[in-house]
Steps between C-alpha positions, in 0.01 A plus 500: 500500500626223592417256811449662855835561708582303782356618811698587774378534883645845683259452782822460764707755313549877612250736475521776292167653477199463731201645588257500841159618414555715211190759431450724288150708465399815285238773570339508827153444645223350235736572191834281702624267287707194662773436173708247686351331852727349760707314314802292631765363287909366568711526165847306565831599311525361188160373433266513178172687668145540274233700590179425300185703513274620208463946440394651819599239784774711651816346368645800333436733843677200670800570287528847529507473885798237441704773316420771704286685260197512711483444879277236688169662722569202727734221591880477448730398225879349603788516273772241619311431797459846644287746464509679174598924550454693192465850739709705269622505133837395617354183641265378178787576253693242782179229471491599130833386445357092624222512320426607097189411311406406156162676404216373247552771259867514347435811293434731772713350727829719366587855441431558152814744502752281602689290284567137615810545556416734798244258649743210528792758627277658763439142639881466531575822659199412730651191630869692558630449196526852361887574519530115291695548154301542218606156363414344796132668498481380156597157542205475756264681297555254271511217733134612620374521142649150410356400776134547379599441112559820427835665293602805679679592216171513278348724807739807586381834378138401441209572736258208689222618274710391180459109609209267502284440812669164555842645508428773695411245824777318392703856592323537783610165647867622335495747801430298739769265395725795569271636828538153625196607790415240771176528368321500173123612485372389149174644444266353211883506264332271205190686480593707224729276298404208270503090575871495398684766686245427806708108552772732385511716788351264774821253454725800484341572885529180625913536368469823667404311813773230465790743398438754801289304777263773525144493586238530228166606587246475149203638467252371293167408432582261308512156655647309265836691493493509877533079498754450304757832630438472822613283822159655720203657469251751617169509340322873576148606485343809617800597707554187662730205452222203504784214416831482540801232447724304292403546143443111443259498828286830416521399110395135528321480806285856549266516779390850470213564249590798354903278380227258362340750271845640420639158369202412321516818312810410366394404122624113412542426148343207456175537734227699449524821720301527798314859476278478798731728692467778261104475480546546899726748499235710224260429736653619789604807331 
């Protein structure tokens, strides 16, 4: 990859997505389980958001209450500075159509029965485009595949499953080049995919970002990838957000201990790796 992006600060932009004391518990009584615990967060249009926590700290239940998937036991979340209504199916399909997410795992993330050309043309018809020509829906087909290196020629008639893992993200972010949400949730998207198409697909976000002004939210617990993508960041632990800030600030000067043991377990090349956290963790366990 190459060197970190040029931070930008959002903090007096619009809002876009906020939350006030988000909660969100499972089981009751001795067995309750507290996945994500009062959290408060402000995501402004157009910024680069990370949210870094290792397996089990609650980011992934934090993201399906941000799409909608799963609803919060306590607090509120706003879209657009009011309070977000997903009542009926009419209304989520509505909030569905501003945000879209990218999910870890690209080969069960489409419908093994539909060819690619049907994934890109449903996101078309989705955003109104459905009575278009069929040149014109090819022309951005192939637009949205150019835009994420890919030959849209090379692609019609096969199936998702006929590509690489790599390519298969890269499709993903193809339809939401043609979704164009107001949001983007990217959950864990270079997990599965090697070194290469990981830089790959992290600049073709941050063009994302810069071609559409939308809001990217990344989840990760990978800290390394969350300094150089993002513009701020929220560092999660056992449901809660224990740091927060501009990436450069939470980064380069942590003050919460558990950001500290999250840096230093980042392995450097050329020093010899620090394992104490892992003999405390086995401990622990």
């Amino acid at each position: 990859m190459s060197e970190k992006k040029e931070r930008r600060d959002f903090s007096g932009g619009p809002l876009c997505l906020s939350g006030r004391n988000v909660t969100k518990t499972f089981g009751m009584g001795d067995k309750k389980t507290v996945a994500v615990d009062h959290v408060n967060f402000d995501f402004h249009e157009g910024e680069f958001v990370s949210i870094v926590g290792e397996s089990g700290s609650g980011k992934t239940t934090l993201s399906k209450m941000l799409l909608g998937l799963m609803n919060p036991t306590e607090g509120e979340i706003l879209f657009e500075g009011r309070a977000r209504d997903l009542s009926s199916a009419r209304k989520k399909r509505e909030y569905w159509k501003g945000i879209q997410a990218i999910f870890q795992d690209p080969f069960s993330s489409f419908n093994v029965f539909h060819k690619i050309d049907s994934v890109l043309l449903d996101c078309i018809n989705m955003r109104g485009g459905r009575n278009l020509s069929h040149e014109e829906k090819v022309r951005l087909m192939t637009e949205a595949c150019s835009f994420v290196n890919l030959k849209f020629a090379e692609l019609t008639n096969k199936y998702p499953f006929e590509l690489s893992g790599g390519q298969m993200q890269r499709l993903m972010i193809a339809r939401i080049f043609l979704l164009k949400p107001r949001i983007l949730l990217a959950d864990e998207p270079t997990s599965m995919v090697d070194a290469c198409s990981r830089a790959t697909i992290l600049d073709m976000l941050l063009d994302l970002r810069d071609e559409t002004g939308m809001t990217i939210i990344f989840i990760t617990h990978d800290i390394g990838l969350a300094y150089y993508i993002s513009d701020t960041v929220y560092i999660m632990e056992h449901g809660r957000f224990v740091e927060s800030g501009k990436a450069d600030e939470v980064i380069l000067h942590p003050k919460a201990a558990y950001t500290k043991r999250l840096i230093s377990d980042v392995p450097k090349i050329h020093e010899e790796w620090d394992l104490s956290t892992v003999d405390l963790l086995a401990k622990e366990e």
